[in-house]
C-alpha positions in Angstrom: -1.2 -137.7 -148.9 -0.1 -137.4 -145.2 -1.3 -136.0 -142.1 -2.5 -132.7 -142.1 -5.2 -130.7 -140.0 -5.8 -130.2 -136.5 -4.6 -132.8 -134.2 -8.0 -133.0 -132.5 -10.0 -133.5 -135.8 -7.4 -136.3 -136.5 -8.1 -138.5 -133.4 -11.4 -137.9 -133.5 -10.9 -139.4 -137.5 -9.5 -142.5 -136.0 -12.3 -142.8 -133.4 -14.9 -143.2 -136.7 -12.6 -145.6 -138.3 -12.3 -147.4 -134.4 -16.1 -147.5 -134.5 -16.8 -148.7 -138.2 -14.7 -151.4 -137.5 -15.9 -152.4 -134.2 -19.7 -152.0 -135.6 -18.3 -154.8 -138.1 -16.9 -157.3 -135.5 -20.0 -156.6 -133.1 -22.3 -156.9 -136.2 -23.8 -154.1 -135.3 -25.8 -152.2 -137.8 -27.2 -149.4 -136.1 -23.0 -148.4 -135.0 -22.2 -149.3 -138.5 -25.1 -146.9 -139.9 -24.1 -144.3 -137.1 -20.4 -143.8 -139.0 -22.0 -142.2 -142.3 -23.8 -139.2 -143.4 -27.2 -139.6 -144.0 -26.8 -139.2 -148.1 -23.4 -141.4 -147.4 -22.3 -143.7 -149.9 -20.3 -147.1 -149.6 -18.7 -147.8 -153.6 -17.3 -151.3 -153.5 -16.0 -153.6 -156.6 -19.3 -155.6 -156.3 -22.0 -153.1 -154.9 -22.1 -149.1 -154.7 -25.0 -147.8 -152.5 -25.7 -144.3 -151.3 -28.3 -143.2 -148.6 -29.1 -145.4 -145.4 -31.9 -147.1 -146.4 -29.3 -148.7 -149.1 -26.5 -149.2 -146.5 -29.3 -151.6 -144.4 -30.2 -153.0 -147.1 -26.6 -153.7 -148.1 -25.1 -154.9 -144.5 -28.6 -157.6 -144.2 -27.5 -158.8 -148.0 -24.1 -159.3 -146.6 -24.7 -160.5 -143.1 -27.1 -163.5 -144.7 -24.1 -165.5 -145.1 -21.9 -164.2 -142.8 -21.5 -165.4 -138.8 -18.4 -163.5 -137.7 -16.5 -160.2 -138.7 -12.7 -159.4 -137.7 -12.4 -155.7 -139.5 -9.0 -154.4 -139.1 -8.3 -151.0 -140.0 -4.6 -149.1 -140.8 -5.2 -145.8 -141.4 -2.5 -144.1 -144.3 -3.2 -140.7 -144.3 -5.8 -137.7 -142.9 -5.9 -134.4 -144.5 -8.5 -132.2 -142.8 -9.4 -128.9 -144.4 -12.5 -127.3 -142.4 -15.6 -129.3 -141.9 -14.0 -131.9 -144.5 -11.4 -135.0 -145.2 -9.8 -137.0 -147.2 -8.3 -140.4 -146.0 -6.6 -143.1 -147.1 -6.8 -146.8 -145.3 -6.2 -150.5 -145.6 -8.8 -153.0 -144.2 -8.0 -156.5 -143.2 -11.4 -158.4 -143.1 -11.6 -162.3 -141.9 -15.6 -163.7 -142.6 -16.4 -166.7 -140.9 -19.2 -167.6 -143.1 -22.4 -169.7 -142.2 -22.0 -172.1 -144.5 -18.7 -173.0 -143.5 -14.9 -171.8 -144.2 -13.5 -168.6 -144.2 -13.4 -165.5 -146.7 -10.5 -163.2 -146.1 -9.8 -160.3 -148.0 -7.7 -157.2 -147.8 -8.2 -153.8 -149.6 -7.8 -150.1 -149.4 -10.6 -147.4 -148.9 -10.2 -144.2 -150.1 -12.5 -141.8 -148.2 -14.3 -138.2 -148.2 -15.2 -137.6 -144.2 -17.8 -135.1 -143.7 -18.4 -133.2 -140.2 -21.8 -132.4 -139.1 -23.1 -131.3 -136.0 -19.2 -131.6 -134.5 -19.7 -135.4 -135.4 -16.9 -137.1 -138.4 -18.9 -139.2 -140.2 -17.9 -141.3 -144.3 -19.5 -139.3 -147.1 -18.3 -141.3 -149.2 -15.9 -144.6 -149.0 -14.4 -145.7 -151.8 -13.2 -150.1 -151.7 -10.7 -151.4 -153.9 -9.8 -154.9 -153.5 -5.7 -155.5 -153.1 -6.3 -159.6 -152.4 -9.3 -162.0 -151.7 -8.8 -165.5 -150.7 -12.4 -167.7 -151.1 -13.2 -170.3 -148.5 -12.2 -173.9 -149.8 
């Protein structure tokens, strides 16, 4: 994988990724909702949920225990062909949780990217889990 595809499609890519990640430090779930399709789905190694209902659901199970978000993104590759895209990407995530301590954990998305209505948006993102460390 590398990066191929209009320039402009590109940056606007990284915007999405930008956003998702701010959406996560702001814990925002309306700007984290805003970054998929509406049939998107989020496949993790504990959880895989599709639609947006299921994403809301998802983020309020997470954000029970969680009180701050750093979400760090470094984007690996972008291949755009048309109205679609495959990317590759590393996430860096620190969780100050409620209860005390902090979760940090790094992994890699693999992602199809879906364009609708001029807008880049996850279709589908794929987690897989590189390292975790567990407070304590």
């Amino acid at each position: 994988m590398g990066f191929t595809g209009p320039k402009e499609d590109r940056d606007a890519i990284r915007e999405l990724y930008a956003r998702y990640s701010d959406a996560s430090a702001c814990a925002d779930v309306e700007a984290f909702l805003a970054c998929f399709a509406d049939d998107g789905q989020w496949n993790t190694h504990i959880f895989e949920r599709r639609g947006k209902v299921q994403l809301r659901e998802q983020w309020d199970q997470l954000w029970e225990n969680f009180d701050k978000v750093g979400f760090l993104t470094e984007i690996g590759s972008i291949e755009v062909q048309g109205d679609r895209a495959a990317c590759r990407s590393v996430a860096r995530e620190i969780i100050r949780l409620k209860s005390g301590g902090l979760y940090k954990l790094l992994g890699q998305y693999r992602d199809a990217l879906v364009r609708e209505n001029g807008v880049w948006l996850f279709d589908r993102r794929d987690y897989l889990p590189i390292a975790e460390e567990m407070p304590g």
